[in-house]
RODO-2510 file (C-alpha; in nm, 4 decimals, decimal comma):
residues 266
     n   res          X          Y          Z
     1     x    -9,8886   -11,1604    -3,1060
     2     x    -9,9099   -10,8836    -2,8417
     3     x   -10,1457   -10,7808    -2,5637
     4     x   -10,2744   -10,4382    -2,5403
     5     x   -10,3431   -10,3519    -2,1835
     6     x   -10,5065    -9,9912    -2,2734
     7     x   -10,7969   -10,1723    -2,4425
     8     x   -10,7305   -10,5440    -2,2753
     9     x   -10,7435   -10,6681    -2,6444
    10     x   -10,4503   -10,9049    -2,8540
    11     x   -10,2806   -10,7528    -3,1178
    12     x   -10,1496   -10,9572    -3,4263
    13     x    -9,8548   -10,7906    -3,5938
    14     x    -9,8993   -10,8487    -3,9914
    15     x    -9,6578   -10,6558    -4,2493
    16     x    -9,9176   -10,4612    -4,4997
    17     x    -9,7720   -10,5959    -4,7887
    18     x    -9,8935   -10,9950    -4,6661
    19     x   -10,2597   -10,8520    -4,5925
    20     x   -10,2995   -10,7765    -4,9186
    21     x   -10,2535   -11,1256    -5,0353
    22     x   -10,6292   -11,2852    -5,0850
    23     x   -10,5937   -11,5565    -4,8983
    24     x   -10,4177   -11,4122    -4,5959
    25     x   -10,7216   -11,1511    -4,6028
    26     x   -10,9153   -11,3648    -4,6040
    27     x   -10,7806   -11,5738    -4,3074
    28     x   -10,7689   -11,1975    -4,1103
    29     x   -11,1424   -11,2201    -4,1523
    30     x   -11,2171   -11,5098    -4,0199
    31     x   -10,9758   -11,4551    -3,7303
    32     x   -11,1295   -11,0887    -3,6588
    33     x   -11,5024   -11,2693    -3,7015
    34     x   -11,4050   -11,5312    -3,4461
    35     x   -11,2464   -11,2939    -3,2341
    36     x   -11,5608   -11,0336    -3,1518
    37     x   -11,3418   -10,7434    -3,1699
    38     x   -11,0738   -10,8803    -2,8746
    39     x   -10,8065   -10,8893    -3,1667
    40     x   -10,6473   -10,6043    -3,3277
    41     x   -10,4329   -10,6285    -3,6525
    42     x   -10,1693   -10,4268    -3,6856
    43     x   -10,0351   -10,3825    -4,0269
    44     x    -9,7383   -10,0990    -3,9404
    45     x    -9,4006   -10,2094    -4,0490
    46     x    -9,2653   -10,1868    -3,6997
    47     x    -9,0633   -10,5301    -3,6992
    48     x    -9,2309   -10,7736    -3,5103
    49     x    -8,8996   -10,8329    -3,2913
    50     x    -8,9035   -10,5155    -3,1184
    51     x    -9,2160   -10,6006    -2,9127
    52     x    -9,1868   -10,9678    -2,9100
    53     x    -8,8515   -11,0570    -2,8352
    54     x    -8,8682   -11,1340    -2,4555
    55     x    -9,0257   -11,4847    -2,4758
    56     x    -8,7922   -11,7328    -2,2044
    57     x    -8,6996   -11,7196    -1,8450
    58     x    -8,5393   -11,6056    -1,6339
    59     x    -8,6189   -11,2783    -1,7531
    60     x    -8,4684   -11,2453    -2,1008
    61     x    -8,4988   -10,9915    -2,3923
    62     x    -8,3289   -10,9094    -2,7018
    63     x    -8,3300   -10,5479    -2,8216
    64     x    -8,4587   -10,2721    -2,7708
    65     x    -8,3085   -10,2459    -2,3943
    66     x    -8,5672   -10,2354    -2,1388
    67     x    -8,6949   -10,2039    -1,7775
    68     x    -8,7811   -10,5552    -1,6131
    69     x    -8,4890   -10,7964    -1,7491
    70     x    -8,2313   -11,0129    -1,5374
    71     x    -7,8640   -10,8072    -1,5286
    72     x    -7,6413   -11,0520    -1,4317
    73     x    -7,2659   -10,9846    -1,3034
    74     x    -7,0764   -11,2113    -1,5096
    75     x    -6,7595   -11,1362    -1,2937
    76     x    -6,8886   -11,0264    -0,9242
    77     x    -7,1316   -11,2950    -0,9604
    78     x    -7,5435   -11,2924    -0,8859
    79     x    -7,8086   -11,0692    -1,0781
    80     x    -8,0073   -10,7854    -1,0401
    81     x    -8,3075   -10,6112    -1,2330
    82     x    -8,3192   -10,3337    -1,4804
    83     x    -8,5214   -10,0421    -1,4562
    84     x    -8,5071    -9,7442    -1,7045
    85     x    -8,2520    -9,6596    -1,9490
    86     x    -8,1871    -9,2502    -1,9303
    87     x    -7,9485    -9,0185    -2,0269
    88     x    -7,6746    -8,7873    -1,9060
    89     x    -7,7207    -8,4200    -1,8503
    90     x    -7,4119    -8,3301    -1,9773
    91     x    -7,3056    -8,5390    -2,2454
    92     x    -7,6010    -8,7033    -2,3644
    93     x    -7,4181    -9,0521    -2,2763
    94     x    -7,7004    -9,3579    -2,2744
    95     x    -7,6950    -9,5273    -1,9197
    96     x    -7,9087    -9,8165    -1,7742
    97     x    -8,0514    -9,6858    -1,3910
    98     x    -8,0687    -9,9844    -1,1182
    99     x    -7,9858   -10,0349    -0,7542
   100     x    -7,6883    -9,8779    -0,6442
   101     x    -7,6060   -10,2146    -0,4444
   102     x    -7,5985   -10,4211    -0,7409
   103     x    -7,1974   -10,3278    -0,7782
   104     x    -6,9160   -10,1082    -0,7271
   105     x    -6,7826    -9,9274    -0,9673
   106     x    -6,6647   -10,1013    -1,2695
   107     x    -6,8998   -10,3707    -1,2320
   108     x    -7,0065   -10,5302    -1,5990
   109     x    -7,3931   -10,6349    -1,6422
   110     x    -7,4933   -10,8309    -1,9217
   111     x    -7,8393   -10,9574    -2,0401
   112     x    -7,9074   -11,2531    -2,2268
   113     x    -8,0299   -11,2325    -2,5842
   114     x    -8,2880   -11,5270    -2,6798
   115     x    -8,2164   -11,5049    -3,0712
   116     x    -7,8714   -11,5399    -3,0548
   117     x    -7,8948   -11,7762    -2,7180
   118     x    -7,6048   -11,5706    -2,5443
   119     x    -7,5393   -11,3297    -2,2709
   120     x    -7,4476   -10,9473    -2,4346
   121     x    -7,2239   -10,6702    -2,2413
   122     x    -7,4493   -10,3846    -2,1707
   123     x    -7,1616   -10,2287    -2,0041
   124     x    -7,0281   -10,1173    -1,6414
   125     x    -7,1426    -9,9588    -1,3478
   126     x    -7,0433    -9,5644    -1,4102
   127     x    -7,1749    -9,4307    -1,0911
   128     x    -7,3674    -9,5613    -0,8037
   129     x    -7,4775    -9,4411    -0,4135
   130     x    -7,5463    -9,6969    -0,1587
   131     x    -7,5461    -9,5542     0,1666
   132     x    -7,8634    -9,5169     0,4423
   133     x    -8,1523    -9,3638     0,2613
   134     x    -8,0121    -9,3583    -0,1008
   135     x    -7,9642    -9,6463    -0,3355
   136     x    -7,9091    -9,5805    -0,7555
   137     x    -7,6804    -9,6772    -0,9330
   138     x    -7,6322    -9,6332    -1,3487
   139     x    -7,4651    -9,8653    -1,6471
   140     x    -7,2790    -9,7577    -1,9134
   141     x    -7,4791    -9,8912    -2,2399
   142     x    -7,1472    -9,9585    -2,4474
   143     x    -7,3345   -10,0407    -2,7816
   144     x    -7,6171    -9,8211    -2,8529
   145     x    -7,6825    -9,8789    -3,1752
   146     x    -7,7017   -10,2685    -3,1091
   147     x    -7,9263   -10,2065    -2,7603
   148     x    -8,1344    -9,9332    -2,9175
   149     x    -8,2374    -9,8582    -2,6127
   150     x    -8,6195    -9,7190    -2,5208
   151     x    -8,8556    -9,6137    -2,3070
   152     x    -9,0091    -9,9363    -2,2901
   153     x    -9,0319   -10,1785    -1,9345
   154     x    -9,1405   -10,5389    -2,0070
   155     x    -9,4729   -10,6215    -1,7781
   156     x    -9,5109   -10,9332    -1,7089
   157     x    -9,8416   -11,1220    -1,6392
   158     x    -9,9669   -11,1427    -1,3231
   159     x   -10,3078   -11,1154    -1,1180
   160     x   -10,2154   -10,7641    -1,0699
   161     x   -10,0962   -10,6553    -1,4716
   162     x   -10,1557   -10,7884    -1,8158
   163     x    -9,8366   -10,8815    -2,0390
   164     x    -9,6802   -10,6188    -2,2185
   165     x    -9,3166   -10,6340    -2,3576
   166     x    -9,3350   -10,2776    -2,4153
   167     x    -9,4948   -10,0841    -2,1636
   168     x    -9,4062    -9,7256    -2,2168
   169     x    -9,2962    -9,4465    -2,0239
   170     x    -9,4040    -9,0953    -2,0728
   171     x    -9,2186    -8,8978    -1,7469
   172     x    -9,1411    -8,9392    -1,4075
   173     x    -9,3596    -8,8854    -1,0765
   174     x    -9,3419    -8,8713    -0,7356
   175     x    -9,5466    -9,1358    -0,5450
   176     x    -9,7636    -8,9902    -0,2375
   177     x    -9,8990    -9,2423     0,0574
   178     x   -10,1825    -9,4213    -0,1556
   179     x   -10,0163    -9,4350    -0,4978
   180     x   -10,0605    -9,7915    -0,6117
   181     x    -9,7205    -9,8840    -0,8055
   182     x    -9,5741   -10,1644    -1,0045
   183     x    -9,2674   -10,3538    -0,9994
   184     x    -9,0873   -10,5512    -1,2999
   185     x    -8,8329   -10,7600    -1,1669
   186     x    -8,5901   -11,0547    -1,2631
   187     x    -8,7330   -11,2751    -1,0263
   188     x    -9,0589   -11,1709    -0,9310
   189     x    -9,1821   -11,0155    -1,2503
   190     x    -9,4923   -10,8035    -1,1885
   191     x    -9,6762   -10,7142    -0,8893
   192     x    -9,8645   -10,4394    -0,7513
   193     x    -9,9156   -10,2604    -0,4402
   194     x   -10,0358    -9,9010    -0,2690
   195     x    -9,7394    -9,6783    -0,0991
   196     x    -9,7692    -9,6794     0,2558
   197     x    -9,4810    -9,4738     0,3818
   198     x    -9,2749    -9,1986     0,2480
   199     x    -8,9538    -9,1105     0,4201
   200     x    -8,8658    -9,4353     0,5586
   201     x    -8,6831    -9,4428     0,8674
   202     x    -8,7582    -9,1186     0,9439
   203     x    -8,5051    -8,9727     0,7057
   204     x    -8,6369    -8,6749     0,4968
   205     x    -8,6110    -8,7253     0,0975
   206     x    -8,4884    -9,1348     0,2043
   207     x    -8,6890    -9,4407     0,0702
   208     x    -9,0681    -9,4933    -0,0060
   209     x    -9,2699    -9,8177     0,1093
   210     x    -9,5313   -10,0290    -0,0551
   211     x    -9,7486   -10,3574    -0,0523
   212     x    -9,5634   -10,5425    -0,3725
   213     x    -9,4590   -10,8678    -0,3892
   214     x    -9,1066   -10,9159    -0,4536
   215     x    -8,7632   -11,1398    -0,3558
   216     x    -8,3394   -11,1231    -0,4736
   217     x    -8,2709   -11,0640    -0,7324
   218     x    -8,5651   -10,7997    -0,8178
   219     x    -8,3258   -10,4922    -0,6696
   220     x    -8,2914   -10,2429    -0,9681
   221     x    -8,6188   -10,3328    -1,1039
   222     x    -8,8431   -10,0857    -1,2340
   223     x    -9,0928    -9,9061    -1,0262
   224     x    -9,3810    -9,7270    -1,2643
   225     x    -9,7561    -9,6978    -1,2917
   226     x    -9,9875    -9,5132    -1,4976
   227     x    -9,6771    -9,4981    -1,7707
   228     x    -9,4539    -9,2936    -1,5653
   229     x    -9,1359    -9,3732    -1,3802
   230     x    -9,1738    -9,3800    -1,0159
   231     x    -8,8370    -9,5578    -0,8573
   232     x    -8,6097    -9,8146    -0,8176
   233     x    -8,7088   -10,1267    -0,6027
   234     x    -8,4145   -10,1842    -0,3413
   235     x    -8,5413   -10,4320    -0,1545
   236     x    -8,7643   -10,5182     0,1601
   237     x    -8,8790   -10,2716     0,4538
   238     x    -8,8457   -10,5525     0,7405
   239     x    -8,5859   -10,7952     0,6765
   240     x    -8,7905   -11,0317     0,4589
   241     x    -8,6591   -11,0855     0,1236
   242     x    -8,8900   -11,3069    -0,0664
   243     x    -9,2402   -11,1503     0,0364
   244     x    -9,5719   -10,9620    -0,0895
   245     x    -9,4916   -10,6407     0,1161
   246     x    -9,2782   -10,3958     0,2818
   247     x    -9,0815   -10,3537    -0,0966
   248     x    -8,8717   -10,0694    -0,0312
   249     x    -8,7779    -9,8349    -0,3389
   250     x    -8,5856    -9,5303    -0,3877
   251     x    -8,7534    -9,2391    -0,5995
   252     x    -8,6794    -9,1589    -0,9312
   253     x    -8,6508    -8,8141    -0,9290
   254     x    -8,3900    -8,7904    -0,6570
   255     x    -8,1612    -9,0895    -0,8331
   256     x    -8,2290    -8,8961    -1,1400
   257     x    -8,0770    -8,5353    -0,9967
   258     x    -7,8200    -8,7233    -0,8051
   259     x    -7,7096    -8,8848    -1,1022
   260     x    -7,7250    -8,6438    -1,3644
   261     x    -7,9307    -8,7743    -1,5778
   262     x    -8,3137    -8,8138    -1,7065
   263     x    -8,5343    -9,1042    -1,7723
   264     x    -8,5677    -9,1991    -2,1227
   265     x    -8,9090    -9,1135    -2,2575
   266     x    -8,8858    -9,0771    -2,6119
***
């Protein structure tokens, strides 16, 4: 079972070849009658683990990599957020974007897997900037074909979004004073809030601010709305941590030209 936040409806995930069995039809009747129309049944062959595989906390997933899941620093200790997976430039190399102050260097990130009930190297910090008004960072993604990574971030549910493991993103976007934006964090999960400063500090191009609850562990989450990237949360615009304002984030189009890379959309 999935929600559907585009219609605010469920939707049941059932393999075409079990509908056709009489009496599971006829149980999908009854559960569509009972329903009036706020359940959907989805008879794709899409395997039902790639949307619903992000079930425990902390914030947890199996694959497909996504924005919105606890990285934690096996070796350097602590955790940090995801927030899109993108690609190089150049090469075409798979990377995982987050805060640049998550780690040096070399850092390794993994993310815990709840079918297998163990943490998985995603791989190591390949480049990062943490210095006044920037703050990106990106992660090697070592196996690709066991991440199949995607343009997904997991939304959690909150008074502000509706639960969706697979929230997609279409492109990237700037964020003008009175954009409302989204975070997906490790410890906060989702929240919302409008932009209230650009340019933060006074320094031209630096970090944006907005009304969004958040606290550690969040930095490197993903920043979105209306299914398009937005930034990277970094953490809090006057010294308060664990609060529901002044999150700080850095844009995604200036970590993405920094970096060399592009968010992932598919």
């Amino acid at each position: 079972m999935a929600t559907k936040p585009s219609e605010n409806r469920n939707v049941l995930y059932v393999p075409d070849q079990v509908t056709k069995l009489p009496a599971v039809a006829a149980a999908l009747d009854g559960i569509r009658s009972r329903s009036a129309g706020r359940l959907i049944v989805d008879t794709s062959e899409t395997p039902v683990v790639t949307k619903e595989a992000c079930l425990l906390s902390p914030r947890t997933c199996d694959a497909p990599l996504r924005g919105g899941l606890y990285f934690k620093r096996p070796v350097a200790g602590g955790y940090c957020s995801t927030a899109f997976n993108a690609r190089s430039n150049s090469d075409g190399k798979w990377y995982m974007m987050t805060a640049g102050h998550c780690g040096n260097e070399g850092t390794v990130f993994d993310v815990y897997q709840p079918s297998t009930g163990q943490w998985h190297r995603v791989g190591h910090m390949h480049a990062q900037r943490d210095f006044v008004d920037d703050d990106y960072g990106i992660v090697t993604i070592n196996n690709v074909a066991g991440w199949r990574p995607t343009r997904w971030v997991r939304v959690y549910g909150s008074s502000d979004t509706v639960a969706d493991n697979s929230y997609p993103i279409y492109g990237t976007s700037t964020s003008p004073e009175g954009t409302r934006v989204c975070l997906s964090g490790a410890r906060t999960g989702s929240s919302c809030g409008d932009v209230v400063e650009l340019n933060y500090r006074g320094i031209s191009g630096g970090l944006a601010r907005a009304h969004y609850c958040h606290g550690p562990g969040d930095s490197g989450g993903a920043i979105y709305s209306y299914n398009r990237a937005r930034g990277i949360h970094v953490g809090s615009g006057n010294g308060d941590d664990d609060a529901c304002h002044w999150g700080l984030f850095q844009g995604i189009r200036e970590a993405e030209r920094n970096l060399n890379v592009h968010v992932y959309t598919g």
